[in-house]
N, C-alpha and C positions, 0 to 999 in steps of 0.2 A: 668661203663662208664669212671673213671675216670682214671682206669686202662687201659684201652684200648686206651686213649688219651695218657697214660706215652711213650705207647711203641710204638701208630704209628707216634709221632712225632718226636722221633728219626730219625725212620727210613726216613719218606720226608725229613731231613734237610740230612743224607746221601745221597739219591739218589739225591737229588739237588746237592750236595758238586760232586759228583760223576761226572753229567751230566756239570758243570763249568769244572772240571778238563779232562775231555776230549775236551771238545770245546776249553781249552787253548793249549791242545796238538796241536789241529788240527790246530789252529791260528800258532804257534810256527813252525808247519810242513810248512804252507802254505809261512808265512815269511822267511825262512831258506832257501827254494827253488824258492822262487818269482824269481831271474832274470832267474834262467834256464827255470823255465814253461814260461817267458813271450815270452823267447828267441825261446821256442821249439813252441810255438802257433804263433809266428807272421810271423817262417818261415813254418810253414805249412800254413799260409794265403796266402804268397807269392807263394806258389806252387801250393795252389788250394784255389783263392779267393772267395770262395763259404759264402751265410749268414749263413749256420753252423758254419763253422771256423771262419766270425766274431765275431759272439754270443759269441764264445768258448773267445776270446778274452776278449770280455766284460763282462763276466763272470769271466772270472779268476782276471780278472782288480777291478770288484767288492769284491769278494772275498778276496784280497789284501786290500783293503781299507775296508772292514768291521772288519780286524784284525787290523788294524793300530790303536796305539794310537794318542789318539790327536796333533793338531799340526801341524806348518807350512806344514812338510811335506805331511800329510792327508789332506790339504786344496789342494796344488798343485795335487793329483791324483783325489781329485776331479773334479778337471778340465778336466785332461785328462781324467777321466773317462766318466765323460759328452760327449766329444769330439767324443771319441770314440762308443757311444753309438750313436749320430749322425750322425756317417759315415757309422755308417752300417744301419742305417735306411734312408739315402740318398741312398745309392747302393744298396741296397735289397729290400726295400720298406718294 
């Protein structure tokens, strides 16, 4: 048993190390491109203001702020993110 403890807890603290290091990718991808995705989702709302493409908005808006570190700045998307999550639950029900 105690061997078998040696080797499977390597291995969870790998795939854990693993699964951190792609969610930071994904963080780092999401931040690196946030104004162009904000830029491309809010003119396709303008084109077709539908509660899909809202969503899409406040999804991506979430997204952004679940990667942000702390801090002034992630307190203000807070806001707007709220904002925005009520406008489209105003306009779309």
């Amino acid at each position: 048993m105690k061997k078998l403890l040696t080797i499977l807890v390597p291995i969870c603290i790998f795939i854990g190390c693993e699964d951190e290091a792609k969610e930071a990718t994904a963080c780092a991808d999401i931040l690196a491109n946030m104004e162009a995705n904000l830029d491309a989702a809010n003119a396709k709302f303008e084109n077709d203001p539908t509660k899909e493409n809202c969503d899409a908005i406040a999804k991506l808006a979430q997204e952004i702020y679940d990667c942000m570190p702390a801090g002034p700045d992630k307190d203000e998307l807070k806001e707007g993110l709220d904002q925005i999550k009520a406008s489209c639950s105003s306009l779309f029900g």
